[in-house]
C-alpha positions as CSV (number, residue, x, y, z in Angstrom):
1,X,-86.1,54.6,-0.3
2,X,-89.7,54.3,-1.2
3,X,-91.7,56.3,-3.7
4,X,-94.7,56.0,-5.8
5,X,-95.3,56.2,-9.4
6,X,-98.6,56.8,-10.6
7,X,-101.8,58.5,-9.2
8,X,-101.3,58.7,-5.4
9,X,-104.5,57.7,-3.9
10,X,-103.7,58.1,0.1
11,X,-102.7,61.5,2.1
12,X,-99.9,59.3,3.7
13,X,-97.9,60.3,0.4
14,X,-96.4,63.4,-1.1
15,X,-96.5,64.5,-4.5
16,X,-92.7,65.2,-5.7
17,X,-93.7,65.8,-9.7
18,X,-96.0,64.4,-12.2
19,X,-96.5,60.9,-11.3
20,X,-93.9,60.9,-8.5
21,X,-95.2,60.8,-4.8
22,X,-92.8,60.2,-1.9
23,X,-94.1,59.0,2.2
24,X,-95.3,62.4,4.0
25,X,-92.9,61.2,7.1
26,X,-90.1,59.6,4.8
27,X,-86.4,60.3,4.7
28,X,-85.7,64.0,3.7
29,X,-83.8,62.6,0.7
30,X,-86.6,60.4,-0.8
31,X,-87.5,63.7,-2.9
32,X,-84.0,63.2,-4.3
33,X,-84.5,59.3,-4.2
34,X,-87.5,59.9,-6.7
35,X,-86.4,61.9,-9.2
36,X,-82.9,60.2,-9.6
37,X,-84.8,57.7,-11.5
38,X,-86.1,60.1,-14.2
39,X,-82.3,60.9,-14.5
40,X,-80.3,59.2,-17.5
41,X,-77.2,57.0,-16.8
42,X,-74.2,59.3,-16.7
43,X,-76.1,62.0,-14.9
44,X,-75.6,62.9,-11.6
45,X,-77.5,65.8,-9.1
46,X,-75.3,69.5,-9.0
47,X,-75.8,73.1,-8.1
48,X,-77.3,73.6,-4.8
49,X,-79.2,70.1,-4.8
50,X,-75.4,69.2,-4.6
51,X,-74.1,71.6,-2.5
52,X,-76.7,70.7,0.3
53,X,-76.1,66.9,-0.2
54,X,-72.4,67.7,1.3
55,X,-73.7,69.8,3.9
56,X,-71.9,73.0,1.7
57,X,-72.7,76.7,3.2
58,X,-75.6,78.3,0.5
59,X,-76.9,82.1,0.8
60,X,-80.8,82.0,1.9
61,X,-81.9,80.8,-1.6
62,X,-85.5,81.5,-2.8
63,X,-88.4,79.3,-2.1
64,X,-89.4,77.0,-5.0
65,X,-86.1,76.3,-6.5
66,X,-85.9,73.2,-8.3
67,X,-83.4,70.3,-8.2
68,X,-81.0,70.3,-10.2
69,X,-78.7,67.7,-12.1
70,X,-76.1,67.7,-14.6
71,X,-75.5,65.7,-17.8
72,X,-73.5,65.8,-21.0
73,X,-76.6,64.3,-23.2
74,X,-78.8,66.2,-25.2
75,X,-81.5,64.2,-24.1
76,X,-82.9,65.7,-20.9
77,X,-86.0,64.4,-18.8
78,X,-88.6,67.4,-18.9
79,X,-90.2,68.1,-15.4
80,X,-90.7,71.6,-13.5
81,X,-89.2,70.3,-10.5
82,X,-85.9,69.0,-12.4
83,X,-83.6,71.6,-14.3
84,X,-80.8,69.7,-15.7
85,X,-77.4,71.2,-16.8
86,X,-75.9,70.3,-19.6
87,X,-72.1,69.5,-18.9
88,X,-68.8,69.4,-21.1
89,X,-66.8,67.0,-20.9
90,X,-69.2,64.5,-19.6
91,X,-69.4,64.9,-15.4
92,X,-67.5,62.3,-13.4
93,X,-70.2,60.7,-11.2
94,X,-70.0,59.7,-8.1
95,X,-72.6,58.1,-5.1
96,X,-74.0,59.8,-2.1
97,X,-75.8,58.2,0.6
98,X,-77.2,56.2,-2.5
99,X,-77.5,59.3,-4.8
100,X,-76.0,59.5,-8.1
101,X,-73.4,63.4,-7.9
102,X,-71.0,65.2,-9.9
103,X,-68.0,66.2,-9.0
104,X,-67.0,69.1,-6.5
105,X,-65.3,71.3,-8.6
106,X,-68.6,70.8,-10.8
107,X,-71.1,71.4,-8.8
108,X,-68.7,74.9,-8.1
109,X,-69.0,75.5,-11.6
110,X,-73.0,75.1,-12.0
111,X,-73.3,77.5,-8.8
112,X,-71.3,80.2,-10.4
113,X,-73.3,79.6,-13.4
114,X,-76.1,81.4,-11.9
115,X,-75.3,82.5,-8.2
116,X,-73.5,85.9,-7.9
117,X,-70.4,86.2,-6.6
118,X,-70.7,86.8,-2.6
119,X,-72.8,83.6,-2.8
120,X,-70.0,81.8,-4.8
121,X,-67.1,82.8,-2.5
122,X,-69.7,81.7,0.8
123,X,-69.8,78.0,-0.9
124,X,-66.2,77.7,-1.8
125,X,-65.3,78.7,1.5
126,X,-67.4,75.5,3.0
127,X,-65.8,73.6,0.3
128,X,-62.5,73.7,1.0
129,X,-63.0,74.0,4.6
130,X,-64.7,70.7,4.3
131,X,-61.9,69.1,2.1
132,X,-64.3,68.5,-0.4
133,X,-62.2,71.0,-3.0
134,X,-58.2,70.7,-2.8
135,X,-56.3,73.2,-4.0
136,X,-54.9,71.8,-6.5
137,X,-58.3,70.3,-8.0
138,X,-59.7,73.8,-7.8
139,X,-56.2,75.4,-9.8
140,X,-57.1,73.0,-12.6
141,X,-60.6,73.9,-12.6
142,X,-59.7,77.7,-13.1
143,X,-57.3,76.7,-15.8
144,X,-60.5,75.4,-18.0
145,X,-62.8,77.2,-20.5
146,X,-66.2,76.0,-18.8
147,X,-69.5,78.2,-18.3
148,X,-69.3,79.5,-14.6
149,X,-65.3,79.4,-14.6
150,X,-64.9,83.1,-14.7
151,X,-67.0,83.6,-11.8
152,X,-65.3,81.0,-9.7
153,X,-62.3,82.6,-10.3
154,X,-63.1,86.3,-9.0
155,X,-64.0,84.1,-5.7
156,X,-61.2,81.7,-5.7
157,X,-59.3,85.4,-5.2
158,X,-61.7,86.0,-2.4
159,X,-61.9,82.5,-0.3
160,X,-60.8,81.2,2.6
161,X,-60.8,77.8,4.0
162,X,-60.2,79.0,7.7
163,X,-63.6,80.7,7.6
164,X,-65.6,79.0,10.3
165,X,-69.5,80.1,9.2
166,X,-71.1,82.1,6.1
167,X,-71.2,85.4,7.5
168,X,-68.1,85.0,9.1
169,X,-67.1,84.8,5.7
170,X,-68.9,87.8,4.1
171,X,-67.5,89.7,7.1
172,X,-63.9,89.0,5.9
173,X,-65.0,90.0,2.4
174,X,-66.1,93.2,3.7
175,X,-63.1,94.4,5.0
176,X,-61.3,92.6,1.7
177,X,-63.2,94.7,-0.2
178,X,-63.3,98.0,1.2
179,X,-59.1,97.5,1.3
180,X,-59.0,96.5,5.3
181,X,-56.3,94.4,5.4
182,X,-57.0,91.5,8.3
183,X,-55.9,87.9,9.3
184,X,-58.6,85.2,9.8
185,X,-58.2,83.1,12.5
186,X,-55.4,85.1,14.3
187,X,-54.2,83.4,17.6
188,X,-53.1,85.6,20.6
189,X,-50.5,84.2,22.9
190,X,-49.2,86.0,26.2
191,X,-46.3,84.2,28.4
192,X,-46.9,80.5,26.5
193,X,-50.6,80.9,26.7
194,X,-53.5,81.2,24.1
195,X,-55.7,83.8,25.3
196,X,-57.8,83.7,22.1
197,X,-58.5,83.0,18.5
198,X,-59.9,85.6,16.9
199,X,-62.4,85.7,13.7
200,X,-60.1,88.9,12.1
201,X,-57.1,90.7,13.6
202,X,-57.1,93.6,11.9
203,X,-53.5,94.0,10.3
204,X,-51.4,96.3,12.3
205,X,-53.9,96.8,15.0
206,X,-54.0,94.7,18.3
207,X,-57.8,94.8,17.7
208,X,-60.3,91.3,16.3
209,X,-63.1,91.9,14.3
210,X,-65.6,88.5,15.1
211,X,-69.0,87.6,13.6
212,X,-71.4,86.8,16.8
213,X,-74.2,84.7,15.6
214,X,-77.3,83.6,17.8
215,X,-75.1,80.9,19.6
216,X,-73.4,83.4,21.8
217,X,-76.3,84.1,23.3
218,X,-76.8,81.0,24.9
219,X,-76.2,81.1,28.8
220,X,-73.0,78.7,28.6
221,X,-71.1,80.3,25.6
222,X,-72.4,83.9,26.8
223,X,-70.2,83.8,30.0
224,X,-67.2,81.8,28.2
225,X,-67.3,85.3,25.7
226,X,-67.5,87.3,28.8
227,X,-64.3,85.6,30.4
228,X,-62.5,86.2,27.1
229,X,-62.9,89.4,26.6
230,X,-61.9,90.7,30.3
231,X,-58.6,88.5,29.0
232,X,-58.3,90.1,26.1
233,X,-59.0,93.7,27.7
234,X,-55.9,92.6,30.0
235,X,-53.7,92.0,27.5
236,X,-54.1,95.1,25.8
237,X,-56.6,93.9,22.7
238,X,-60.2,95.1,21.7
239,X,-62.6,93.4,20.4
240,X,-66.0,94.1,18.5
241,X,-68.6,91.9,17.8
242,X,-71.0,92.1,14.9
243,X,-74.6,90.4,13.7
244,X,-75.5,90.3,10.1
245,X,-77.3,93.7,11.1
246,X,-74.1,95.3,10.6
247,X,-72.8,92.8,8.2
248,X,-75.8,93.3,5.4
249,X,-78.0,96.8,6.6
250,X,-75.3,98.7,8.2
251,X,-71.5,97.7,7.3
252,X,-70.8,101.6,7.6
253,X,-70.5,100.7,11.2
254,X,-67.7,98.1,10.6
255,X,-65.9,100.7,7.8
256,X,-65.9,103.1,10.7
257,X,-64.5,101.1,13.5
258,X,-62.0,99.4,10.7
259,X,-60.8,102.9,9.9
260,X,-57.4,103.2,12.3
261,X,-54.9,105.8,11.7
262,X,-56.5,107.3,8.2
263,X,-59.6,108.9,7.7
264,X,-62.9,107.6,7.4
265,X,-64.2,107.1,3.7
266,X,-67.5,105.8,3.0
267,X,-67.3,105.8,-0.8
268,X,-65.2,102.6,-0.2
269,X,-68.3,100.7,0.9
270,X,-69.5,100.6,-3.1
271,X,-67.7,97.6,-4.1
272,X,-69.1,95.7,-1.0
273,X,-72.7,97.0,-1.7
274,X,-72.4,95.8,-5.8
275,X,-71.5,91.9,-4.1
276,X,-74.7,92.4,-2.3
277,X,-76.9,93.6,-5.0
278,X,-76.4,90.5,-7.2
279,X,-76.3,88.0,-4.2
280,X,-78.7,86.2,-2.6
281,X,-78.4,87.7,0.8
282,X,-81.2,90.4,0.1
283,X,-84.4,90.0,-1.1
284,X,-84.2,91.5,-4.1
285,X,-81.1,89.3,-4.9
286,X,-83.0,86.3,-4.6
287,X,-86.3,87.4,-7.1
288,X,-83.3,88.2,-9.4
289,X,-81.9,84.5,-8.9
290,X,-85.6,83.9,-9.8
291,X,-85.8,86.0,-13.5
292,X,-82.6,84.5,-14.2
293,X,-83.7,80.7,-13.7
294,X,-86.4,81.6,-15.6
295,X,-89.2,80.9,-13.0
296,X,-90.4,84.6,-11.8
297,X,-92.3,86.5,-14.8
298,X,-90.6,89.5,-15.6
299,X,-92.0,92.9,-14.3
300,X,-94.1,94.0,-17.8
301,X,-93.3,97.9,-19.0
302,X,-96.7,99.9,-20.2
């Protein structure tokens, strides 16, 4: 893909970093395109630069993030817009779409590195939904003494590769958390046939538990919910629906209607609300991702 080195001298290019300047209307990769030439040989692109090259699931990051790569030299190109990791043992690089990239289990690593733990579990679940991450790759990875491997663990114990969508997935770790036992994915069958796959049954309870995102408010899958839920009224099930309103603002609303047969406790809602505090979901999460990375000033004390 094309790019420019040197002094840009036309408004039909784009500057990427000193001395780097990509076509305004060029591929959405040719940023990537550029600054894999200021990367040394054995070094390949990681964290969420990675993640976003295989289409992984990421928490709303911050603006302003830079790209970053991984590499087991101690030499490291110096530019704001490249932060480079440096990797032990030396990363096994592979190509995408023409782009030098480290491994999965890697690029896991570097996220847990400096991503909290929601955020970790959310990618992991894309992951190994994808097929990018086996099982068995990611048990040897948790058997290593690598920076980021402790945090990857804690959401290895919290993943899921039938989630279908991010907050489907911080949905389930709600009610994981706040000791709701539930069953991704459930299907319901009456007389040989499936009235409905449901996001979480809720374990002992004929009752699902779904994430509804914008989509099913479209006219089309609007009335297919509608149909679905007279079928499940008719065989006996309930089902509530939630937005990331209740998911992030209010999840006392989901504690309350996941409480069945014992009472209410609201208190079990802290371990959910220390996931959000260090994630990335909130706004304050992400100006922490910032302070940590090193590129917000911290707030000075008089």
């Amino acid at each position: 893909m094309p790019f420019l080195r040197g002094r840009a001298r036309s408004s039909a290019w784009t500057r990427v970093a000193y001395g780097l300047h990509v076509p305004v209307d060029g591929h959405p990769e040719a940023r990537l395109h550029a600054l894999a030439g200021q990367l040394h040989r054995g070094a390949g692109f990681t964290h969420h630069t990675a993640a976003r090259m295989r289409g992984w699931w990421l928490p709303p990051l911050p603006e302003g993030l830079p790209e970053f790569a991984g590499q087991n030299a101690r030499n490291r190109p110096r530019r704001a817009e490249l932060r480079i990791i440096r990797t032990t043992p030396e990363p096994e690089i592979t190509r995408l779409r023409g782009l030098p990239i480290v491994s999965s289990t890697d690029v896991l690593l570097a996220l847990a590195r400096h991503l909290g733990l929601l955020d970790v579990v959310v990618a992991l679940d894309s992951a190994l939904r994808r097929g990018d991450v086996t099982p068995q790759q990611l048990a040897c990875t948790l058997a290593c003494r690598r920076f980021g491997v402790r945090r990857l663990r804690a959401a290895a114990s919290l993943a899921d590769p039938r989630s279908e969508s991010p907050y489907e997935t911080l949905l389930r770790v709600l009610h994981v958390v706040t000791e709701v036992a539930v069953v991704p994915q459930h299907e319901l069958w009456v007389d040989g046939h499936l009235v409905a796959r449901g996001d979480l049954r809720l374990v002992g309870h004929e009752t699902f538990h779904e994430y509804d995102g914008a989509g099913h408010r479209e006219r089309e899958r609007h009335r297919s919910d509608l149909r679905r839920d007279r079928d499940l009224e008719s065989a006996g099930w309930v089902r509530r629906g939630y937005t990331d309103l209740e998911v992030i603002p209010r999840p006392v609303t989901i504690l309350r209607d996941a409480t069945i047969g014992r009472p209410h406790a609201p208190d079990r809602l802290e371990a959910w609300y220390d996931l959000l505090r260090e994630s990335c979901f909130p706004p304050a999460g992400r100006r922490r991702l910032l302070l940590r990375l090193g590129l917000l000033a911290a707030p000075t004390r008089n």
